[in-house]
N, C-alpha and C positions, 0 to 999 in steps of 0.2 A: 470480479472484485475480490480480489484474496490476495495476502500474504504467504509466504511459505518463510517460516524462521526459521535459516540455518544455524546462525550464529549469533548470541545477543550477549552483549554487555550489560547496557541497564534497562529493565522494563519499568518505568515508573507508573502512578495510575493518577492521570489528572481528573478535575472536573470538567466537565465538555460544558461549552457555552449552551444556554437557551438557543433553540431556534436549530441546531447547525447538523448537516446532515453531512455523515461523514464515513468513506467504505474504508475499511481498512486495507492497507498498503500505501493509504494516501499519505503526502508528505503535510504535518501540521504545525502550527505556529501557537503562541499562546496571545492571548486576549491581556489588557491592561489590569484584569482582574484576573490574572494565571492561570483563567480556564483554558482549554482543548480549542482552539477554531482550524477549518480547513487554513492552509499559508495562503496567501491572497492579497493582490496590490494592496489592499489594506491593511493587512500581517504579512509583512514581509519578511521578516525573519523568521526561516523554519528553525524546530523545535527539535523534529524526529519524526517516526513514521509510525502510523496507527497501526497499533493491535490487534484493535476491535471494530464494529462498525457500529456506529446512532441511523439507523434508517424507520421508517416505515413499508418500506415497500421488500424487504429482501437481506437474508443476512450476507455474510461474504464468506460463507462455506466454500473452499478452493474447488472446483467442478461439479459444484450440486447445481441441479436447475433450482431454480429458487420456488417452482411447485414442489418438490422434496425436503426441503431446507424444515429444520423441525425447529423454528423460534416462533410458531405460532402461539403461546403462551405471552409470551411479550412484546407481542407486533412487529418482530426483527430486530429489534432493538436490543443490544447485546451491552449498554449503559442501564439500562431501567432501574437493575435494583439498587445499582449502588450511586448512581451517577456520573459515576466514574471511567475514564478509560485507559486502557493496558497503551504507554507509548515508549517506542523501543528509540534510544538517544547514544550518544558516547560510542558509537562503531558498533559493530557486527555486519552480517550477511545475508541478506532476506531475497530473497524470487520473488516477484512481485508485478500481477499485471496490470499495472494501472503506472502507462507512462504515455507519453503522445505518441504519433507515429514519428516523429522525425528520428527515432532514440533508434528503431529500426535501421536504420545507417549508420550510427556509434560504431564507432571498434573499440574492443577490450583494452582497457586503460583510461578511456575519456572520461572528462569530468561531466556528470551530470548536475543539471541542477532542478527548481521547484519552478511551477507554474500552475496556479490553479489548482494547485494539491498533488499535480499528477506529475513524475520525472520527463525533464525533456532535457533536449541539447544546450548550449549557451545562445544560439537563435532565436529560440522563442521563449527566455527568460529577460527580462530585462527587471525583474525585481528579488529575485535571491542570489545566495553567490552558490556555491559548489559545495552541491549536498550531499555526493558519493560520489563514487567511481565506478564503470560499467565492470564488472570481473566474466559475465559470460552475455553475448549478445543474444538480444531478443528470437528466442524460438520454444515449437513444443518443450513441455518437462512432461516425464514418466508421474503417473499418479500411481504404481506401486498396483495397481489392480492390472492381471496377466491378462494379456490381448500381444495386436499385433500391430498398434503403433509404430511405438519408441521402443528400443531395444527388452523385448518382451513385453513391456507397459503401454499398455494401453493410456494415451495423452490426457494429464491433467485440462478442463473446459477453465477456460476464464471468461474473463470482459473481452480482453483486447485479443479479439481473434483466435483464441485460446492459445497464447503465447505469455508467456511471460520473459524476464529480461533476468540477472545474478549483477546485484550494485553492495558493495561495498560503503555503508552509510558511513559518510565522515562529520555527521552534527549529534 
């Protein structure tokens, strides 16, 4: 569960609804009261893509085991103090692992769209329209720490198999 920001236009910082548990990279929508919800047959229109993450159980530090992860202080909860969340809108460029598998078959240029928060094909959306564009398909990324991965780097860990996907966000 992580974001990697390459490139961001506007980072704005909403209030996240009660209740909503949310990793960042996810795609989100806003609530009738303009707070933060995951996008969801019932917010169907996404907003942009989270920042930050609202959990209990785990922050979305990009290849930390989540026994590592240092938000012990606020229960992972990376809204607590303010209530608020970091959501990236208006274009840029994010890595991000948190999409379905079918996006695994995308080729560079397809449109992606929202599903449950998570980017998928136009297959398994039937409620957003076209949330970005695929710009590097789904595989390892370099975490910058030398090994013998990925050309010198040793592979950023994610959720999704520890791959992530390069989408050009168009909302």
């Amino acid at each position: 569960m992580a974001l990697i920001e390459r490139y961001h236009v506007v980072a704005a910082e909403r209030e996240v609804a009660t209740g909503e548990t949310i990793k960042e990279g996810q795609i989100v929508s806003l609530n009738t009261s303009g707070e933060v919800v995951l996008q969801s047959a019932t917010y169907t229109a996404p907003y942009g893509i989270a920042g930050d993450t609202k959990s209990t159980s785990a922050s979305a530090m990009p290849g930390i085991a989540s026994g590592w992860q240092n938000r012990a202080s606020d229960s992972f909860d990376e809204t607590s103090a303010s209530g608020k969340m970091t959501v990236y809108h208006s274009g840029g460029e994010f890595a991000t692992d948190q999409f379905s598998s079918n996006v695994s078959s995308a080729t560079v240029g397809d449109a992606l769209y929202a599903n449950a928060g998570v980017l998928c094909t136009a297959a398994e959306s039937t409620v957003s329209g076209v949330v970005g564009r695929l710009v590097q398909a789904a595989g390892t990324y370099p975490s910058g720490v030398p090994g013998v991965d990925l050309n010198g780097d040793q592979a950023l860990g994610g959720e999704n198999s520890n791959t992530y996907l390069e989408v050009k966000l168009l909302i």
